[in-house]
N, C-alpha and C positions, 0 to 999 in steps of 0.2 A: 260335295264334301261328306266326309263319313260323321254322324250324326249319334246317341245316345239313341235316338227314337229310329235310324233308319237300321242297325243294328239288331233291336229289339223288333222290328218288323221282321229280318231279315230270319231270325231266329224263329217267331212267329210261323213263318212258312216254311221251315225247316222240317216243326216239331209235326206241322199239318200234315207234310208229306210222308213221315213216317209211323204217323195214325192211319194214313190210307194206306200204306203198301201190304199191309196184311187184314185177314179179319182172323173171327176166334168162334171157333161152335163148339159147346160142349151139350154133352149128353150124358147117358147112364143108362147101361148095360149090366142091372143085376150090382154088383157090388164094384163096378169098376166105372172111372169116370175115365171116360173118350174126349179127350183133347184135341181140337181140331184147330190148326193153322191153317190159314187158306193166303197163298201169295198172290195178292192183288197189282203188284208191279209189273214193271216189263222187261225183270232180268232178275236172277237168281236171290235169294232173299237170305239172310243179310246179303250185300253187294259190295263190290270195292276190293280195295287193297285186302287180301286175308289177313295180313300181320297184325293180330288182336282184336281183329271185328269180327264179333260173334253175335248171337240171339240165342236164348235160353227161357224153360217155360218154367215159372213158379208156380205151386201151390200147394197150398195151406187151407188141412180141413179141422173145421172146429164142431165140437158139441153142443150141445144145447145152453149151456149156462155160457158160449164166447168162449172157451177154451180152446186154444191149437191143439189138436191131436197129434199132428205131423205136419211136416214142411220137408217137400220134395223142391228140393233146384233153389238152396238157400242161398243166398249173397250179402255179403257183412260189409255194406255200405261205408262204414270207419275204416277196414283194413283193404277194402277190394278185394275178395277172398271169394273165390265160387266154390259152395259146395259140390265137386265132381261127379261124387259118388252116387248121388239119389238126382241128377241133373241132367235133362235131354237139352243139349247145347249143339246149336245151327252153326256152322263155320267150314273152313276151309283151310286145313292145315298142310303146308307144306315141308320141301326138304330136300338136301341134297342126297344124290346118288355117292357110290363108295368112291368113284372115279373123278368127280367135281372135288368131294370133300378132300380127296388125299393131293388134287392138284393147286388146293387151299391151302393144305396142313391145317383142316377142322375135324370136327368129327362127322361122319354120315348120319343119315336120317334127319329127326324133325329140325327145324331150323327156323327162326325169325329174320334171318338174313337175305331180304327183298332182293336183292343180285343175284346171288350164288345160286338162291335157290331153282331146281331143276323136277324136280317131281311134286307129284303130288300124294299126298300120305292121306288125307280123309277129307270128301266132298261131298258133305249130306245136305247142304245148302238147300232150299224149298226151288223149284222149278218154278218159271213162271207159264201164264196161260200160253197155250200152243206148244210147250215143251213135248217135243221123242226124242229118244234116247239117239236115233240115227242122226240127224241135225247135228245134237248135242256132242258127239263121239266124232263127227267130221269136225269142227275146232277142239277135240280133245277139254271137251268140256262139261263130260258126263258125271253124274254121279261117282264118287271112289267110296267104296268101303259101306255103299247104302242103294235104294233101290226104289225108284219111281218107273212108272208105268207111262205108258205114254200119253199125254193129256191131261197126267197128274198134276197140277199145280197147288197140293196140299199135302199136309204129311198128319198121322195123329199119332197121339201119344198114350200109352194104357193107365192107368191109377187105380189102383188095389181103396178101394174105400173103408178107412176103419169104421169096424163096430160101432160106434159109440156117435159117429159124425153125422151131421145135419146139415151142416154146410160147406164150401170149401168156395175159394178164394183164390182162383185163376188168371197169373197176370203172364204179358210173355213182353221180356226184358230186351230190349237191343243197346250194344255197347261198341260207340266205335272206337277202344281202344285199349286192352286190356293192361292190369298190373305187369304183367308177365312180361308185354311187349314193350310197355315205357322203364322197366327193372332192365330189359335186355338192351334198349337204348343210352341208359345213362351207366351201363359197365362196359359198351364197346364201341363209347364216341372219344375218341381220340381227344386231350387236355387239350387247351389252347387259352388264351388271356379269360375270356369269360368264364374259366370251370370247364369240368368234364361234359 
């Protein structure tokens, strides 16, 4: 029987598994900090269904007196809101082609629509260990739109360090299931007695 405590374990080993599927190096190169993901799994990182599961890296450098300076790869945890713009985010977006979407009557390109979808539009997902690109490219499972090497199973990321900073405060975020993709489920699930 399903239990409060067997749940709470279950959860437990959950949160384990995705403390181990990556690690984090950083360094400092002169005024820039070198963000370093390492995928510790044994398949593309984040993984799964693409439709809202993503990984994105935070950081926030402070001055001397505790002050934020900047915050790169912001996330407003009340609205579920990624900040885009200053954010290196891990995913897998797809989409239908012109010829899918018009024998739909949708539009082409990017799409959340798990069936239809037919192409893929950006695949920078982290490689796992023993990743080449020739393996990867025979299931049509390469890299789209980015570029690892063969054997690469880490990706880094550059940060411009302000003047004034002392510290800085590097987390890297996984989400399996974005606003965008539950906002796109509850405007294209057909009404029925329980609500949309």
């Amino acid at each position: 029987p399903i239990s409060e405590s067997r749940v709470d374990e279950a959860n437990a080993r959950t949160e384990q598994m995705l403390q181990d599927a990556s690690d984090m190096e950083l360094s400092v190169d002169g005024s820039t900090l070198i963000v370093r993901v390492i995928n510790q799994s044994g398949h593309s990182l984040p993984t799964g269904y693409p439709e809202g599961r993503r990984m994105w890296i935070n950081v926030k450098f402070f001055d001397d007196a505790g002050t934020m300076l900047r915050e790169d790869g912001g996330y407003d945890f009340v609205d579920a809101v990624l900040d885009d713009s200053s954010t290196k985010v891990y995913e897998k977006l797809m989409g239908m082609t012109p010829d899918v979407a018009s024998a739909v009557n949708l539009p082409p390109g990017k799409s959340l629509h798990l069936v239809l979808n037919n192409e893929i539009l950006k695949d920078n997902r982290i490689p796992p260990p023993g990743f080449t690109n020739a393996a990867y490219e025979s299931f049509d499972g390469a890299p789209v739109g980015y570029t690892y090497a063969d054997d690469q199973h880490w990706d880094e990321t550059l940060y411009d360090i302000p003047t004034a900073a002392v510290a800085a405060h590097v987390t890297v975020y996984y989400q399996t299931t974005s606003k965008e993709y539950i906002e796109y489920l509850r405007d294209n699930s057909p009404e029925n007695e329980e609500g949309p």
